[in-house]
C-alpha positions as CSV (number, residue, x, y, z in Angstrom):
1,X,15.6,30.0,2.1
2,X,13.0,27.4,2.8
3,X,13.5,25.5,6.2
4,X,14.5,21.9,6.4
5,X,12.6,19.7,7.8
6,X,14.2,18.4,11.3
7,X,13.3,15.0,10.9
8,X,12.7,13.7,7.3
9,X,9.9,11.7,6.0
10,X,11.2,7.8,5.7
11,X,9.3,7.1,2.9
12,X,7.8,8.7,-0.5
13,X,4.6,7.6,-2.3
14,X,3.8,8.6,-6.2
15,X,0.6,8.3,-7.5
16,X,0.2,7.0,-11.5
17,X,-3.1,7.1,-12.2
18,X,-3.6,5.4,-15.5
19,X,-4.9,2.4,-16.6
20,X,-5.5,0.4,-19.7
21,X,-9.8,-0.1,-18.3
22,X,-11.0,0.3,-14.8
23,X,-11.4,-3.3,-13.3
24,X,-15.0,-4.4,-11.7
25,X,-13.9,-4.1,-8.7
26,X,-11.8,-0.8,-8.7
27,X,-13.2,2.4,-6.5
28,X,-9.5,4.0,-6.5
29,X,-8.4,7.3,-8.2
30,X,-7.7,5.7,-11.7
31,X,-8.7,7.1,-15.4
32,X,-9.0,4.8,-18.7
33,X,-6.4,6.3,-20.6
34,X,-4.8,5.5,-24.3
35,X,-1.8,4.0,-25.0
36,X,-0.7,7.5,-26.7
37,X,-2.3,9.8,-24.7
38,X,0.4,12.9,-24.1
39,X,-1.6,13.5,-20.4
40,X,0.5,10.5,-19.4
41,X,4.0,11.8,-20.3
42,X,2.9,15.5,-19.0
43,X,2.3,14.4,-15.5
44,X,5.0,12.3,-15.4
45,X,7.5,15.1,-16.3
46,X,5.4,17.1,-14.0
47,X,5.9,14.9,-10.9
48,X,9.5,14.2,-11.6
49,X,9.5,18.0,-11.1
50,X,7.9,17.5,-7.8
51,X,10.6,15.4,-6.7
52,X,13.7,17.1,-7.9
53,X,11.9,20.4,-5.9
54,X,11.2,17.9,-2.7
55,X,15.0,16.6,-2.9
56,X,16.4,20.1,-3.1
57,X,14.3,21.1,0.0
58,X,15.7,18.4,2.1
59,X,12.1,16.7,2.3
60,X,13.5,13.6,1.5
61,X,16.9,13.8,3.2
62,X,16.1,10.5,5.4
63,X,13.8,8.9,3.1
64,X,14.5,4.8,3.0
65,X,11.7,3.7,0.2
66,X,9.9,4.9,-2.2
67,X,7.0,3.5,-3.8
68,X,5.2,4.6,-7.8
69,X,1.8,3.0,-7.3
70,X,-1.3,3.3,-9.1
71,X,-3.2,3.0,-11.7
72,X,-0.9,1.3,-13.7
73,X,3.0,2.8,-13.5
74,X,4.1,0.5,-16.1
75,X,1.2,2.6,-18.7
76,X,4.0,5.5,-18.9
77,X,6.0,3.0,-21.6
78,X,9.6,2.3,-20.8
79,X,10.9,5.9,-21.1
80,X,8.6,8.0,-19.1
81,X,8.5,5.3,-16.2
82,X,12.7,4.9,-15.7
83,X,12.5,9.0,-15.9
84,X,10.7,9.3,-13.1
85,X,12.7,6.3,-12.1
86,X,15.6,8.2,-12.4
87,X,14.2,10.7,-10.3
88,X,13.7,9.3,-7.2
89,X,16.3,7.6,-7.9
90,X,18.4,10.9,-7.5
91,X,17.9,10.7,-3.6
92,X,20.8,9.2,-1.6
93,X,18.9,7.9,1.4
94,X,16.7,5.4,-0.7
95,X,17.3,1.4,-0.2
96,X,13.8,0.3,-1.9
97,X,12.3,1.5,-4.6
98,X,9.1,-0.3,-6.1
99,X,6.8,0.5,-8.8
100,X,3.9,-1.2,-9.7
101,X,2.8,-3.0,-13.1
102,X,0.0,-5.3,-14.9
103,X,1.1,-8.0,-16.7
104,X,-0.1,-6.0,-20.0
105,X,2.2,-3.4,-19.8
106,X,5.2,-4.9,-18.5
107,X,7.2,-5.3,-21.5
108,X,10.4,-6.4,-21.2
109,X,11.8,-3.0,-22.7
110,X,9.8,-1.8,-19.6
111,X,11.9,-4.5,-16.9
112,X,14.8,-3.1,-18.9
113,X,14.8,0.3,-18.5
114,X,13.5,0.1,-15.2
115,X,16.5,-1.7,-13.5
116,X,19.1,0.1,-15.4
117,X,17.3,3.6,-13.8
118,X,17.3,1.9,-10.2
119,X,14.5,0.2,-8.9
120,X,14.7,-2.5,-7.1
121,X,11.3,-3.8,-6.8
122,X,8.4,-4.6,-9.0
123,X,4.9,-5.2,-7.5
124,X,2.9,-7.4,-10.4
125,X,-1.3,-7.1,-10.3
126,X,-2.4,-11.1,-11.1
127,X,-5.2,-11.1,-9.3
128,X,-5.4,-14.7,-10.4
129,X,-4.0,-17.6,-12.4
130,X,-7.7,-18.8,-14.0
131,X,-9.2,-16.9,-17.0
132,X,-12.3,-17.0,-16.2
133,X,-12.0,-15.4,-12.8
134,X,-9.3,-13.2,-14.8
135,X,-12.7,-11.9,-17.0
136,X,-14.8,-11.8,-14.2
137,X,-12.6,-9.1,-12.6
138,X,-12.8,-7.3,-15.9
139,X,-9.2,-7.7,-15.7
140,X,-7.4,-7.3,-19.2
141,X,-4.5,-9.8,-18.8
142,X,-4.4,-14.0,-19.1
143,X,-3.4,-16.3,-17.1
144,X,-0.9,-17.5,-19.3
145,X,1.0,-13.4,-19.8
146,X,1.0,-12.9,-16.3
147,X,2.7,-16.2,-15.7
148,X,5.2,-15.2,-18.5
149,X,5.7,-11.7,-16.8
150,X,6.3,-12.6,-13.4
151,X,8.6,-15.4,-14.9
152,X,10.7,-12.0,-17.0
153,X,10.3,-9.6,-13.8
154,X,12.8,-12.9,-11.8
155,X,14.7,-12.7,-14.5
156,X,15.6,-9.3,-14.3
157,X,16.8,-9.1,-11.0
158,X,14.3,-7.2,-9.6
159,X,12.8,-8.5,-6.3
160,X,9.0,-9.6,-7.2
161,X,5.9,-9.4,-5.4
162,X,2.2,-10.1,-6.7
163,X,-1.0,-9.7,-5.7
164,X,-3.4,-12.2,-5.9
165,X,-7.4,-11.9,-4.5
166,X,-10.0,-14.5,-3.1
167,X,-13.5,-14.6,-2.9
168,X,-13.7,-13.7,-6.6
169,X,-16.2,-14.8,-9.0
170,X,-16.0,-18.2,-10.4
171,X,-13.2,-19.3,-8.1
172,X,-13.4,-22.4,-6.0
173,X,-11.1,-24.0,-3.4
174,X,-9.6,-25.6,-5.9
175,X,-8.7,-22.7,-8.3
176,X,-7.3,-20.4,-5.3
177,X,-5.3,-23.3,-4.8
178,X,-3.7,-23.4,-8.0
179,X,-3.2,-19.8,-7.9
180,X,-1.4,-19.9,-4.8
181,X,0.8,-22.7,-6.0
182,X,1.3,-20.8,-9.1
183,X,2.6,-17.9,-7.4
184,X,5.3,-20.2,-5.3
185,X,6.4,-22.0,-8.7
186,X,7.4,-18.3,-10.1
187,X,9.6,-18.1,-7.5
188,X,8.8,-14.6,-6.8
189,X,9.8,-13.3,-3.3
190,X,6.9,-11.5,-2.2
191,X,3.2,-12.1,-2.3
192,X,0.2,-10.2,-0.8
193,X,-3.8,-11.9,-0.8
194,X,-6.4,-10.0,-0.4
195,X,-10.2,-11.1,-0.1
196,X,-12.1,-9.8,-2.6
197,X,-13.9,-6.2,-1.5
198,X,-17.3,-5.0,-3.0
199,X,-17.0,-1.2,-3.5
200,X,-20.3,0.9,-3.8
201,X,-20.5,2.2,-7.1
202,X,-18.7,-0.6,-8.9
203,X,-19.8,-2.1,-11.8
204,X,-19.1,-5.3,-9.5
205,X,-21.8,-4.3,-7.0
206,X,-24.2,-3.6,-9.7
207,X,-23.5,-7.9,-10.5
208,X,-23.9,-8.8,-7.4
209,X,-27.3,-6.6,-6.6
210,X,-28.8,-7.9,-10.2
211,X,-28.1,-11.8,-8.8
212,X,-25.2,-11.9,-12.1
213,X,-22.5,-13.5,-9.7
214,X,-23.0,-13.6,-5.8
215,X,-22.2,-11.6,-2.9
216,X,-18.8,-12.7,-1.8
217,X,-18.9,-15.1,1.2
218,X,-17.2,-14.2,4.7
219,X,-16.6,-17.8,6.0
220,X,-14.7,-18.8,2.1
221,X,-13.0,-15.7,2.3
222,X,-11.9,-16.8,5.9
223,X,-11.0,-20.3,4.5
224,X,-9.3,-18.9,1.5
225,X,-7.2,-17.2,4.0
226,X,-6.3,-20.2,5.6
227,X,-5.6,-21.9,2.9
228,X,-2.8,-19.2,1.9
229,X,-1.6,-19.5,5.0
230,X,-0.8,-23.5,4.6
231,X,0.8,-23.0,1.4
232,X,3.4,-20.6,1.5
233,X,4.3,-21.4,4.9
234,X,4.7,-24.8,3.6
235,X,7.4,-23.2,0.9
236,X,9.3,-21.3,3.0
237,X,7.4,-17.7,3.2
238,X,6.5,-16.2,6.0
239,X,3.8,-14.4,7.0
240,X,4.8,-10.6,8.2
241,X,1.6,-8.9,7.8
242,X,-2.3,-9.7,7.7
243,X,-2.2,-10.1,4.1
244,X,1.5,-10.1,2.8
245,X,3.9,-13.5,2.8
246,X,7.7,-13.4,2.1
247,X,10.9,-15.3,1.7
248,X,13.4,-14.4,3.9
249,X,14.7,-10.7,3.2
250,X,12.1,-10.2,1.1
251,X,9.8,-8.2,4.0
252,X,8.1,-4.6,1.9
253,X,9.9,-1.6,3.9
254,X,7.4,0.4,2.0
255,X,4.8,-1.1,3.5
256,X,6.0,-2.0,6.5
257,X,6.7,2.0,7.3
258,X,3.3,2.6,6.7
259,X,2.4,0.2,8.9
260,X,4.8,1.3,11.9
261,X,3.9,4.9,12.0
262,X,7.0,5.9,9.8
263,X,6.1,9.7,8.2
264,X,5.7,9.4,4.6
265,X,5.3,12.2,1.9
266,X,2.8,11.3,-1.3
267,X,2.3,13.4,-4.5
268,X,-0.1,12.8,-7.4
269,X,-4.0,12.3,-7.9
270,X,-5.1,11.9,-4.5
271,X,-1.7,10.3,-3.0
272,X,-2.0,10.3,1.1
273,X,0.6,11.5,3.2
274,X,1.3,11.1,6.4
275,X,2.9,13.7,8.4
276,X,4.4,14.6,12.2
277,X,4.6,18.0,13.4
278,X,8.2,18.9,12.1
279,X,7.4,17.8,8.6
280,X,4.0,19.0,8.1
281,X,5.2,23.0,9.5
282,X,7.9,22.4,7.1
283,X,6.0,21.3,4.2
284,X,3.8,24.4,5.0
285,X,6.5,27.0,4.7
286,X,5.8,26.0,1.1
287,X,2.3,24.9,0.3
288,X,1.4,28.0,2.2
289,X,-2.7,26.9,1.4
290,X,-2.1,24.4,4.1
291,X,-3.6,25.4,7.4
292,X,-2.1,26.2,10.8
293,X,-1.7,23.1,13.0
294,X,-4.7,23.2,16.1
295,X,-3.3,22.9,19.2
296,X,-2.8,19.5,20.7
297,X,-2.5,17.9,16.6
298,X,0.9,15.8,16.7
299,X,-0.1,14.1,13.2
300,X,-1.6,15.0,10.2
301,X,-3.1,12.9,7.4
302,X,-3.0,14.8,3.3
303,X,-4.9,13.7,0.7
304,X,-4.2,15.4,-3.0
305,X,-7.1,17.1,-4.2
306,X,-6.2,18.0,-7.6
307,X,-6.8,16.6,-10.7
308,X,-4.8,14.6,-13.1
309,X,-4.8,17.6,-15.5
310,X,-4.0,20.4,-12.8
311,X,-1.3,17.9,-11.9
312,X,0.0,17.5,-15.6
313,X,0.4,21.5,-15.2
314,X,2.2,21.8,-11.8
315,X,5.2,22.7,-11.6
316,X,6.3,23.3,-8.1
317,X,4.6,22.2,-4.5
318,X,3.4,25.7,-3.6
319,X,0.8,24.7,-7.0
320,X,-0.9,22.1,-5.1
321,X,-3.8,21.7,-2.9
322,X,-4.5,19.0,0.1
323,X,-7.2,17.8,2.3
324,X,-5.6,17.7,5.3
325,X,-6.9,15.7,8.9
326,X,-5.2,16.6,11.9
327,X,-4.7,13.5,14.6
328,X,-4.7,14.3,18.8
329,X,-2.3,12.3,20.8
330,X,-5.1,10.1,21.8
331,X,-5.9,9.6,17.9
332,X,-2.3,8.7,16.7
333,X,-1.7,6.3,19.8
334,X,-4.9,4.0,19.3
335,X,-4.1,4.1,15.5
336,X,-0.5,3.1,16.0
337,X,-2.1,0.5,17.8
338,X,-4.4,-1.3,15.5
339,X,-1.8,-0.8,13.0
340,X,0.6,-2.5,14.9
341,X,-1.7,-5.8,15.5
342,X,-1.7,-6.5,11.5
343,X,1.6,-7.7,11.9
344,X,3.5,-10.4,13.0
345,X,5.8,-8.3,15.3
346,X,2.3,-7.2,16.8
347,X,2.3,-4.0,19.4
348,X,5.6,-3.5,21.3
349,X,6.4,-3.1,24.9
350,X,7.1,0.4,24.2
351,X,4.2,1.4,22.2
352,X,2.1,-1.0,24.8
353,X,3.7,1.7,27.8
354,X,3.0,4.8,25.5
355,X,-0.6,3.6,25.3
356,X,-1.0,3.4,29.0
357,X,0.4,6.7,29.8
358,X,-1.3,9.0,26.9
359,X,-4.9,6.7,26.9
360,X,-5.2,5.7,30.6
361,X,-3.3,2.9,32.3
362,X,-6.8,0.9,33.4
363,X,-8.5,1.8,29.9
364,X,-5.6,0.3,27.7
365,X,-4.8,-2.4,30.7
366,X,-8.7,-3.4,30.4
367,X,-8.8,-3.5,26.1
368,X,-5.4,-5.7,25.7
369,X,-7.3,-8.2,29.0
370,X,-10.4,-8.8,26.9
371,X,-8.5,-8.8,23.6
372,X,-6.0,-11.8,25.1
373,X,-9.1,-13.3,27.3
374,X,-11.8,-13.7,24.0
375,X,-8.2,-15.0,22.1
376,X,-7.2,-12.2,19.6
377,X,-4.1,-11.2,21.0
378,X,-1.2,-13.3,22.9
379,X,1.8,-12.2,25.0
380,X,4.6,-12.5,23.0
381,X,8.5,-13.9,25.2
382,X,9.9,-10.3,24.2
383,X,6.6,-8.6,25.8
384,X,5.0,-7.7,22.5
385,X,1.6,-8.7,22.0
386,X,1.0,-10.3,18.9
387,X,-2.1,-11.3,17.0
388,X,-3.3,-14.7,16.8
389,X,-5.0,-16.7,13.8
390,X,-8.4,-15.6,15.5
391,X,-7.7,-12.6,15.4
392,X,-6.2,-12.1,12.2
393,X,-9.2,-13.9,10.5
394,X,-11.9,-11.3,12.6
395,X,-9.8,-8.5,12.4
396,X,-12.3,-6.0,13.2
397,X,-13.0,-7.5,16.5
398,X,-9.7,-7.0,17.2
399,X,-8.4,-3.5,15.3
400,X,-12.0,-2.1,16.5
401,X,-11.2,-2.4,20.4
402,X,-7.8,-0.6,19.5
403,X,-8.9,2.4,17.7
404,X,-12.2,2.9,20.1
405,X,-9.5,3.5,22.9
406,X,-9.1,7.2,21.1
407,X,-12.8,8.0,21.8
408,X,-13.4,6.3,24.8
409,X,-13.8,8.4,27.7
């Protein structure tokens, strides 16, 4: 009989890689896919065999939140989407369960079906509230459907969190606003902003390099930031994380877990794990491809390798390949580190302690002095140091520092 693991992953990731078109802007592992195309229903049958398989070997035993990202979840249609549902569904231990959707695809048979299989949370991809920017994305929605599906997705029940992005083409000031405002007049609970990245390889980057629209701007991106900042905090959210507001209760524990070094278990095209010890040598009792653990690794960082078809065909993890990192001590501390400084709670007096003893007591003590002294970082009353507006807004002055303490001799 296959081991169990003696300390669970806390959270589970599944990959949907489908979409309707690839966006502009889009470098992640998604396909163009047909409304009818049976690859979608075959890798959705195959992963909810993945997680029946993960529950039975106790993989998931202390899992809290899961999350069905993408691509587009909400491409499946309403009955392959609260299957897999369903499935994850079937393990005790989860509180949250999100999946994500585009306006174009959530249909209310969708919002249906998927609260009567269990989730509890839907994460909706605006982007934006202006056509224009809407078609400058390459984004297939309107402003006016994805202001009637976040307005059905609080309806159902579900708690609601959407993405918006600035820094985009064609927006001003005065257009983010009016996204942002949008957002709060939806009443949805959640909402993360992003500024806008350009990926190489994008058909974005190609615009940008031709002179078609221009580069995105660091100091609008900066005020755009700001300017979300004002807003919701004005009606009643609160900023947890560098990017992500919420009303009270309404935090991610998804994210959040990913965020405090919390073990988590992904499966589809190119889903990350990340794993300690206990779970990774238990994961490899069955994936037996997976090497040995070096000496001195405490964590360990998967990437899927195979494709959506292999995946469609899988029918049990010993099936599937992984790229696989493996983390030092040193490595895992300074990550937990600048991990910890994108959010509000910032780096704890415990992690602060762990730091000093595994990196160097005059090292670590030296970083946080500079980080406080050039304003990134503040002591917090509880003994947390947490990050500051400045340091929020130049966050690789301040997550750099954090993660060079690994390498540092």
């Amino acid at each position: 009989m296959t081991p169990r693991p003696s300390a669970g992953v806390g959270a589970f990731y599944l990959h949907v890689p489908f979409c309707v078109r690839r966006c502009r802007y889009c470098d992640f592992s998604t396909a163009a896919t047909r409304h009818d195309d049976p690859l979608m229903a075959a890798y959705a049958s195959s992963l909810e065999n993945l997680v029946e398989e993960a529950r039975e070997l106790g993989f998931l035993a202390e899992c809290q939140t899961a999350y069905l990202g993408g691509g587009t979840p909400t491409m499946l249609g309403a009955k392959s989407l609260s299957s897999l549902v369903s499935a994850v569904r079937s393990v005790p231990s989860v509180r949250e369960l999100s999946f994500e959707a585009n306006p174009e695809s959530l249909t209310d048979e969708v919002l249906g079906a998927t609260v009567v299989s269990g989730a509890t949370r839907v994460s909706i991809g605006v982007q934006s509230f202006d056509d224009r920017e809407l078609r400058g994305l390459g984004r297939v929605h309107t402003a006016g459907l994805a202001s009637d599906r976040v307005a059905a997705a609080v309806a159902s029940g579900l708690d609601v969190s959407l993405d918006l992005m600035c820094g985009i083409p064609f927006q001003t000031p005065e257009s983010w606003h009016k996204s942002l405002a949008r957002a709060v007049e939806l009443g949805v609970g959640h909402v993360s902003c992003y500024p806008l990245m350009i990926e190489a390889g994008t058909p974005l980057e190609r615009m940008c390099e031709s002179g078609e629209v221009p580069w995105p701007s660091d100091d609008t991106e900066a005020d755009d930031m700001e300017t979300a900042f004002d807003v919701f905090e004005s009606a009643g959210y609160s900023r947890y994380e560098v990017a992500s507001y919420a009303q009270p209760g309404k935090r991610c524990q998804h994210n959040i877990a990913y965020w405090t070094g919390i073990p988590y278990l992904g499966l589809g095209v190119s889903a990350a794990s990340m794993l300690s010890l206990p779970e990774y040598e238990a994961l490899q009792t069955v994936v037996s491809s997976l090497p040995a653990p070096s000496d001195g690794a405490w964590r360990f960082r998967l990437t899927s390798s195979d494709d959506v078809r292999a995946y469609a065909r899988v029918r049990s993890l010993a099936e599937l390949s992984f790229e696989v990192e493996q983390m030092t001590e040193t490595e895992v501390v300074a990550e937990d580190l600048m991990l910890a400084a994108r959010m509000t709670d910032g780096i704890p007096a415990a992690l602060q302690a762990r730091a000093r003893h595994v990196l160097g007591e005059n090292r670590v003590g030296e970083c946080f002095s500079a980080l406080i002294g050039n304003g990134f970082l503040v002591a917090a009353d509880c003994g947390s140091l947490v990050p500051t507006k400045k340091g929020w807004l130049l966050g690789n002055e301040l997550y750099g520092p954090l993660w060079n303490l690994a390498s540092e001799g």
